[in-house]
N, C-alpha and C positions, 0 to 999 in steps of 0.2 A: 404615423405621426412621429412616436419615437422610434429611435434606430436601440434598442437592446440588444447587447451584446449577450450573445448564447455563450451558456456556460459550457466548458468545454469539461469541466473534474468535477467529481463531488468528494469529499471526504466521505471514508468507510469508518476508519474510526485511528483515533492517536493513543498512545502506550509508552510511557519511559524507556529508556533505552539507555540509561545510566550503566547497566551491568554485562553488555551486549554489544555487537558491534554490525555494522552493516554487510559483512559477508554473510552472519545468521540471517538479516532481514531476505537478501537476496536469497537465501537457501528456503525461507521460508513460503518467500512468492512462486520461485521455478520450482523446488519440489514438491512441496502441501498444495499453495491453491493451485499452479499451473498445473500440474501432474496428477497429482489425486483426486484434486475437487473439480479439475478441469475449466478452472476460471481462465478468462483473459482479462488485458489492457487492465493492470495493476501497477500503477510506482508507487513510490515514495519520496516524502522528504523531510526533512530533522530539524526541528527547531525549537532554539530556547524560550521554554514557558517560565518564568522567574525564577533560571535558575537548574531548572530542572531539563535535562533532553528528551524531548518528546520525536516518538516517530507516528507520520502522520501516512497512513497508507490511504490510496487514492484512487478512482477507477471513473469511466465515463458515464456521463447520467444516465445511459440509455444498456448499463449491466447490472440490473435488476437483480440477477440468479447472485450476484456478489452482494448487492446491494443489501441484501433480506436476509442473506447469510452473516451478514457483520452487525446487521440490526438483533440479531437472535444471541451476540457474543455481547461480553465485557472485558474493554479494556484487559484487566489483568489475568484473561484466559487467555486471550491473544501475546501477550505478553511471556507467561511464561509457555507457549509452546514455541514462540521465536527462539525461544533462550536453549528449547533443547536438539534445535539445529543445527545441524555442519555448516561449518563456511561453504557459499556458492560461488563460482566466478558468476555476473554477471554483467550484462550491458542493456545502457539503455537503447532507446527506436524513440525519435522525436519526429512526430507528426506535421504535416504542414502548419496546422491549426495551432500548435503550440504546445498540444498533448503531450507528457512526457512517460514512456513506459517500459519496466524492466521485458528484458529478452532473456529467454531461458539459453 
């Protein structure tokens, strides 16, 4: 009857980024979760919460193993292990769907 629209991201979890720049965030997705933790299909994106820049990382509904790993963090564990990150290059991979996701 209704047509809903499938969600295609969920938020994992958001963390200031005042002190920080987005080659850490990138260094943090391709070396930490891609490389070590062996996650995939993670972006990000930055937005001002009154004032304050927030980064909001993000992943497909159906990546669980990410999912439960970010439910188990707070905010400012995440936060400062961004901060003790090498800049990455990265790029994003945008999906048919709309999905937007860093590439190591």
């Amino acid at each position: 009857m209704f047509n809903r629209k499938k969600k295609i991201s969920v938020d994992l979890i958001n963390f200031s980024i005042m002190h920080t720049s987005t080659g850490k965030i990138g260094g943090y997705i391709v070396e930490f979760l891609y490389k070590e933790l062996e996650f995939n299909h993670i972006g990000y994106r930055i937005e001002n919460i009154d004032g304050d820049a927030r980064c909001f990382l993000y992943t497909t509904p159906d990546n669980k193993k990410a999912i439960r790993y970010f439910n188990d963090r707070c905010s400012g564990m995440i936060e400062e292990k961004v901060q003790t990150m090498s800049n990455a290059p990265h790029r994003w991979d945008i999906w048919s769907n709309g999905f937007e996701e860093i590439c190591g």
